[in-house]
C-alpha positions as CSV (number, residue, x, y, z in Angstrom):
1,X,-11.9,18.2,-15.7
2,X,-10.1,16.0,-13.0
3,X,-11.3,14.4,-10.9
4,X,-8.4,15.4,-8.4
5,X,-5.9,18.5,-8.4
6,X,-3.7,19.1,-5.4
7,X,-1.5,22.0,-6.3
8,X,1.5,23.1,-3.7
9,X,-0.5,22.1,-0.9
10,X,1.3,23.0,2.9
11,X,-0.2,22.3,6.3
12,X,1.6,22.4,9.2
13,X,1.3,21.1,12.7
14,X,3.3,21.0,15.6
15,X,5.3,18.2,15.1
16,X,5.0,17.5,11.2
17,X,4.4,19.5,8.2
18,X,2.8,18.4,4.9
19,X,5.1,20.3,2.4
20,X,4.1,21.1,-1.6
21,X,1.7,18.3,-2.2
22,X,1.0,18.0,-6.0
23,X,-1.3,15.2,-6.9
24,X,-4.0,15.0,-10.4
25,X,-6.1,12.1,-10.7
26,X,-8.1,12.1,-14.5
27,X,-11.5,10.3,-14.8
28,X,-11.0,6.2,-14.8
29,X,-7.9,6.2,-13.4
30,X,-7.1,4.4,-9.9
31,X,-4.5,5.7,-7.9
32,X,-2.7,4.1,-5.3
33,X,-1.3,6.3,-2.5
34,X,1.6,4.7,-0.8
35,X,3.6,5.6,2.2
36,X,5.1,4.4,5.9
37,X,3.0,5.4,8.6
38,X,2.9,8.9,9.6
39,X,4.0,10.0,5.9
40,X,0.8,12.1,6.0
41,X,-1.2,9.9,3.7
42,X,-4.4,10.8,6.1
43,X,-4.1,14.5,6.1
44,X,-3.6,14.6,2.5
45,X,-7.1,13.0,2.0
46,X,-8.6,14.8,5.4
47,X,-7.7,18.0,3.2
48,X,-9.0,16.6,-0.2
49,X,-12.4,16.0,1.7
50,X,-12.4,19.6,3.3
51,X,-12.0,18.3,6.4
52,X,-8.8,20.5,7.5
53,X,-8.3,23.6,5.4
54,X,-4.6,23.9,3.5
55,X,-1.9,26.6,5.0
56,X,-0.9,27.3,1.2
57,X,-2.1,26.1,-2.1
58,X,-5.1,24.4,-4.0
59,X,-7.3,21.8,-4.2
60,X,-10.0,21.1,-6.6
61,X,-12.1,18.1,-6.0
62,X,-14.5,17.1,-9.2
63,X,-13.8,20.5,-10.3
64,X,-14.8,22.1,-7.0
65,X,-12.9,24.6,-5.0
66,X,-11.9,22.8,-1.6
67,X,-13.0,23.2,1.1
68,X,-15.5,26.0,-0.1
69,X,-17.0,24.0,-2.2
70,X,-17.3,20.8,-0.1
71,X,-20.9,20.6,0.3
72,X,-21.3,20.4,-3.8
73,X,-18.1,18.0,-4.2
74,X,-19.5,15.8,-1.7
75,X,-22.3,14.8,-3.5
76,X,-20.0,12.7,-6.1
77,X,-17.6,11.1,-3.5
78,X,-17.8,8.2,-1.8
79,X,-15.2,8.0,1.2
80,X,-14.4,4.9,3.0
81,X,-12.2,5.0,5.7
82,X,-10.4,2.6,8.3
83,X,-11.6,4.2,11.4
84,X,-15.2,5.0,9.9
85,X,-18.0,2.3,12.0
86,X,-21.5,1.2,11.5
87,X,-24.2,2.0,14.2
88,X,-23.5,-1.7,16.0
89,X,-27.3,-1.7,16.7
90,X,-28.6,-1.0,13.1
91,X,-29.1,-3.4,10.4
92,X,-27.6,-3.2,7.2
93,X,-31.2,-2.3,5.4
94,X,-31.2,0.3,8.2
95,X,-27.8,1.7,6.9
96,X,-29.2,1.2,3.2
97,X,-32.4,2.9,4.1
98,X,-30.3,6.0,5.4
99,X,-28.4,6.8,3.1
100,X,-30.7,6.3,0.4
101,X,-32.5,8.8,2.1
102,X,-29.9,11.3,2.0
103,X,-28.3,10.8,-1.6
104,X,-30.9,10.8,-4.7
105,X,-28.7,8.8,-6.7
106,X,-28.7,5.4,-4.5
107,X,-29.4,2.6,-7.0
108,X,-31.2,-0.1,-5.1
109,X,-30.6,-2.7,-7.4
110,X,-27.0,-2.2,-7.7
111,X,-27.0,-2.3,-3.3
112,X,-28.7,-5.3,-3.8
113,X,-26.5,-6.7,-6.7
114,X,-23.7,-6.0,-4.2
115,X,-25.4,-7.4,-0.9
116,X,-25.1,-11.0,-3.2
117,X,-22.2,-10.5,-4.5
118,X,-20.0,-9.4,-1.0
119,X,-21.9,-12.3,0.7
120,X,-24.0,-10.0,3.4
121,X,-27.5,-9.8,4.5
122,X,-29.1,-6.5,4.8
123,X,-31.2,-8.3,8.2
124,X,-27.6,-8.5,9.8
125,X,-26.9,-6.0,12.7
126,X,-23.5,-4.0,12.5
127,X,-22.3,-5.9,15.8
128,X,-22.2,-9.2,14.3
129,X,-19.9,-8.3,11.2
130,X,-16.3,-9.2,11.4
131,X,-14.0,-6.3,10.4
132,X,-14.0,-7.9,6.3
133,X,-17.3,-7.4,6.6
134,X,-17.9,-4.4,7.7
135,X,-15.5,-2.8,5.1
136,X,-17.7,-4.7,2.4
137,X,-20.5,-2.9,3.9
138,X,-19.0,0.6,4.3
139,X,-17.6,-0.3,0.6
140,X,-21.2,-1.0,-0.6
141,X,-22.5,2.6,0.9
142,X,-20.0,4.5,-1.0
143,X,-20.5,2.1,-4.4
144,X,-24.1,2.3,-4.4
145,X,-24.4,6.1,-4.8
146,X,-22.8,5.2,-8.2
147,X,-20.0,8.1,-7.2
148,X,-17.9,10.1,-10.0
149,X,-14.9,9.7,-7.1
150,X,-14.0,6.8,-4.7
151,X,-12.0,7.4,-2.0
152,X,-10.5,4.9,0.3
153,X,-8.0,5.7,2.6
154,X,-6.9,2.7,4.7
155,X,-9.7,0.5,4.3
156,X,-8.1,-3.1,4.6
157,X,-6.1,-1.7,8.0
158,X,-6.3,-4.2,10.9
159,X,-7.5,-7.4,8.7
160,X,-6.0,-10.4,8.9
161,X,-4.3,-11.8,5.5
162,X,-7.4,-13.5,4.9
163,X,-9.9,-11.3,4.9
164,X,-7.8,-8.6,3.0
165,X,-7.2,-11.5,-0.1
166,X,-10.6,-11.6,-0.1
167,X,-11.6,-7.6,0.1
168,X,-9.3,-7.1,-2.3
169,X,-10.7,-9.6,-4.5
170,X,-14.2,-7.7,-4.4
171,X,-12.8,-4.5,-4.7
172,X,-11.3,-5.5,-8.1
173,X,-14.4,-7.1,-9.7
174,X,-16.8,-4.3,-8.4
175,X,-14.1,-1.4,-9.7
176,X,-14.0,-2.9,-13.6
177,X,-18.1,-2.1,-13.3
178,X,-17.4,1.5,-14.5
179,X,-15.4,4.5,-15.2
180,X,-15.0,6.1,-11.8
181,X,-11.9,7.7,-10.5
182,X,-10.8,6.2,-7.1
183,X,-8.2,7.4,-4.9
184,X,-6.6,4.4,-3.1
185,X,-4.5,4.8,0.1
186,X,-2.1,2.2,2.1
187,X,0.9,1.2,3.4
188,X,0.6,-2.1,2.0
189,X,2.3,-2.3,-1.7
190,X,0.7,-5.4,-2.2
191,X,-2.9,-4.2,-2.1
192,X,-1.7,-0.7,-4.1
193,X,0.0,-2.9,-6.5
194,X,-3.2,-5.1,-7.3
195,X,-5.6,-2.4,-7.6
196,X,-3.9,0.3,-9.0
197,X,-2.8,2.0,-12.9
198,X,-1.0,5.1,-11.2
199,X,1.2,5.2,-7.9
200,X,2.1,8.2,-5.5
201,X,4.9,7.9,-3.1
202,X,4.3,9.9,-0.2
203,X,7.2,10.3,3.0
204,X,7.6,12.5,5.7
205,X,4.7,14.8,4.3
206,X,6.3,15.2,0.9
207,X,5.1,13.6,-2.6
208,X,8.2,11.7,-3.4
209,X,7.6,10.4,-7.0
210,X,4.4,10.0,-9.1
211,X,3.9,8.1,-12.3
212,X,2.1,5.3,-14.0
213,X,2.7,1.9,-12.4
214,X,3.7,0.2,-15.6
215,X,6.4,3.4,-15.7
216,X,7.5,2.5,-11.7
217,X,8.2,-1.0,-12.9
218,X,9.6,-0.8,-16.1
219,X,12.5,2.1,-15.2
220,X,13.8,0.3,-11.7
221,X,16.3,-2.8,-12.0
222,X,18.6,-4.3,-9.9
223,X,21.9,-4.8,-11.7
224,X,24.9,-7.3,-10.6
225,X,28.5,-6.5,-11.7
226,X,31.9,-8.3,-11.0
227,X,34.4,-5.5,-11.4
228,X,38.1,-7.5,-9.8
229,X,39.7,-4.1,-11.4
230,X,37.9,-1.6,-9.3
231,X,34.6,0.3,-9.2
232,X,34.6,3.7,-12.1
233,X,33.6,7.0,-10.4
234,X,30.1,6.9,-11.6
235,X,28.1,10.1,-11.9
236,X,25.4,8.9,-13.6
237,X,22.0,9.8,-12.1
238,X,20.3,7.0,-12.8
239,X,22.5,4.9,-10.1
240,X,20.4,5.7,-6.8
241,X,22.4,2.9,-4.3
242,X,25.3,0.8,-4.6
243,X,26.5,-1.9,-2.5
244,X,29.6,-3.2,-3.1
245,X,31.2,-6.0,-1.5
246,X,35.3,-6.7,-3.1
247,X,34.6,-7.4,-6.9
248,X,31.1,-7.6,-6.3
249,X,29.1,-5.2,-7.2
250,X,25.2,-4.4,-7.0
251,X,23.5,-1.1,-8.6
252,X,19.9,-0.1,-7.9
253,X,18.8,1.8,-11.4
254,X,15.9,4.5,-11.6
255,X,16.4,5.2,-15.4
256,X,16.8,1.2,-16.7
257,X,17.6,1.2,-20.7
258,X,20.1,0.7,-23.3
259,X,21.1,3.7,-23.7
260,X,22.5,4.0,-19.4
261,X,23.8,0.1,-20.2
262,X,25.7,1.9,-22.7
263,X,27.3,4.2,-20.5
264,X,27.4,2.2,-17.7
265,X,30.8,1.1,-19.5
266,X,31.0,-2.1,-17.5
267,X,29.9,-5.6,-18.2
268,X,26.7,-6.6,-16.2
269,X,26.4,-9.8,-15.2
270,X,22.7,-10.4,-13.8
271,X,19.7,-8.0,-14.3
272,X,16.5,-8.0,-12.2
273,X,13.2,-6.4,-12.3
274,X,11.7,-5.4,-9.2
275,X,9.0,-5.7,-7.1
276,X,6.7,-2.6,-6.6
277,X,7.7,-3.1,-2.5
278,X,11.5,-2.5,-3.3
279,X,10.6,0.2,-5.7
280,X,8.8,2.1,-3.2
281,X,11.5,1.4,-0.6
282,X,14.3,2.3,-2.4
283,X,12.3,5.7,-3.9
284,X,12.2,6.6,-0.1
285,X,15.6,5.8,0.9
286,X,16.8,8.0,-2.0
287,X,14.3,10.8,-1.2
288,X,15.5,10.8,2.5
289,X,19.3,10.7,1.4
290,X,19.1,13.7,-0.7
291,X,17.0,15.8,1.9
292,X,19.4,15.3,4.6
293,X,22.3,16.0,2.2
């Protein structure tokens, strides 16, 4: 059973549409959801969570129809968001205390494990937690319920460098504890990149590639020609821009092997891997090229 299944999901608004969404997520595996702003990363989770109901399509969350089912799917998921806030009067034991209360499967020694290790104090009030912090704390919520499904969507927005390193840094010693399935949303390819095994492109409310990260890394290069006789018509797919400038030529490769070097047909000069930024910038560029075509 997945832990995720999006199948030609639609919703439409006024002024943007989120078009045949198709996303799976298995058991243990982290996914990284990675767009600009406004590619409809939020409203893809909203209507995982049964928060807005889908024009057309399906979604299954733990195996539960959405959003019919939410009530039973939401007993495995913990959701973290940017824009969710602790009660500034409340103390963190209050918070723990709460939520204890409403989820039979808080492990108190694993919030308290957690207090330790994200450096908080379950006597502190809400109010007097910088933004790091109170991610940690939202983060330790969600944890402690010992989820099947993790979902973050946004949660180092607004931090300064500092405090992301260092959320970050948690979030990856806390997710090798188990087996969980976590969906991981950002615009930041840095974080995605860290914490993630599989990567989702999403822009302008469409799913523009999916794969494993390893995959996204190992197909992209950046190749450097010198061609003084002229540039061949290629047709090959694989070649998503080129930039030429006289003699000097530079591909960007989706497709990176020796079989495409082989019918490339031209000498290459310098060949460079890419970082998972560039990847995801050029996978949009392309995207938007074809659409408007």
């Amino acid at each position: 059973m997945k832990a995720i299944e999006m199948t030609g999901v639609r919703k439409a608004f006024r002024f943007f549409t989120l078009e045949d969404v198709s996303l799976a997520l298995e058991p243990g595996q982290i996914m990284g959801l990675v767009g600009p702003n406004g590619a409809g990363k939020s409203t893809t989770i909203r209507l995982l969570m049964g928060l807005l109901s889908p024009d057309a399509g399906s979604i299954r969350l733990l195996g539960h129809d959405m959003p019919r089912d939410q009530a039973a799917a939401k007993a495995d998921v913990g959701f973290v968001s940017d824009d969710m806030k602790l009660l500034p009067q409340a103390t963190l034991a209050w918070h723990m205390d709460f939520v204890a209360s409403v989820y039979p499967g808080w492990d108190a020694a694993y919030a308290a494990t957690l207090l330790k290790r994200f450096g908080l104090h379950a006597g502190q009030a809400a109010k007097s937690l910088s933004s790091g912090e109170q991610a940690k704390a939202l983060l330790l919520l969600a944890l402690a319920r010992r989820p099947r499904l993790l979902v973050l969507d946004e949660p180092t927005a607004g931090m300064d460098p500092v405090a992301r390193q260092e959320l970050m840094t948690e979030f990856m010693d806390v997710l090798r504890d188990d087996e969980r399935a976590i969906l991981f949303s950002s615009h930041n390819t840095l974080d995605v990149e860290r914490i993630s095994d599989r990567l989702s492109f999403i822009d302008r409310g469409r799913v523009v590639a999916s794969d494993d990260k390893e995959d996204f890394l190992e197909r992209w290069r950046t190749l450097r020609l010198r061609l003084p006789d002229g540039v061949p018509a290629w047709t090959l797919p694989e070649i998503v821009q080129r930039d030429i400038d006289g003699p000097n030529v530079t591909l960007t490769v989706d497709g990176f092997n020796d079989d495409f070097l082989a019918r490339l047909g031209a000498p290459v000069q310098e060949v460079h891997r890419m970082s998972l930024e560039e990847v995801f910038v050029a996978t949009v560029m392309h995207s938007r090229e074809v659409h408007a075509s």
